[in-house]
N, C-alpha and C positions, 0 to 999 in steps of 0.2 A: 666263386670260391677263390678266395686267395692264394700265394705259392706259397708262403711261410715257411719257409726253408732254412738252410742255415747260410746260404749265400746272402738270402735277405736279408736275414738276424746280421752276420758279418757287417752287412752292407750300411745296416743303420747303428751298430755298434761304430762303424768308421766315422759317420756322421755325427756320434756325439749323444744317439739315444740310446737309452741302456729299460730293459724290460724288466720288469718282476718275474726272474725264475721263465722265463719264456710263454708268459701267457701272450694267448691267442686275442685275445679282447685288448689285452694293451700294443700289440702287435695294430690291430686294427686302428686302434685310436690314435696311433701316431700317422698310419697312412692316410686318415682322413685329414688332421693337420697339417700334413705336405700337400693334400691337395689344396686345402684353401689358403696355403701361404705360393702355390704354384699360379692360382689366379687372381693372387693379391699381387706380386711382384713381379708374374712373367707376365700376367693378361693371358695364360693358354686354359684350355679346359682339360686336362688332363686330369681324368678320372682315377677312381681308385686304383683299378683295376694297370692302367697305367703307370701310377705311381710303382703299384704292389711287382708289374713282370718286372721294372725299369732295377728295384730292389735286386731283383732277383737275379739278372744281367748282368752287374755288376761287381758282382762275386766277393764285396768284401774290401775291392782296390779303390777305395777312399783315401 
């Protein structure tokens, strides 16, 4: 279960992703994006799940 919060939403608003009205499903599809652009360019395996708390940590301060 993902955090989806509004730190999150913040946090990839900072980044430059903007959601339809805050859906949950486009919320999703961008964290799966970051994970496979995280093991295109970093080489790490950082799962959704890490992506999604990593989101959520960082409150927005993009």
């Amino acid at each position: 279960m993902a955090v989806y919060d509004r730190y999150a939403l913040a946090s990839l608003h900072g980044l430059g992703f903007h959601l339809r009205a805050n859906y949950y499903g486009d919320y999703m599809e961008i964290v799966e994006s970051l994970v496979e652009q995280s093991q295109e360019f970093v080489g790490s395996a950082w799962t959704a799940r890490d992506i999604d708390k990593a989101l959520s940590m960082m409150k927005g301060s993009v």
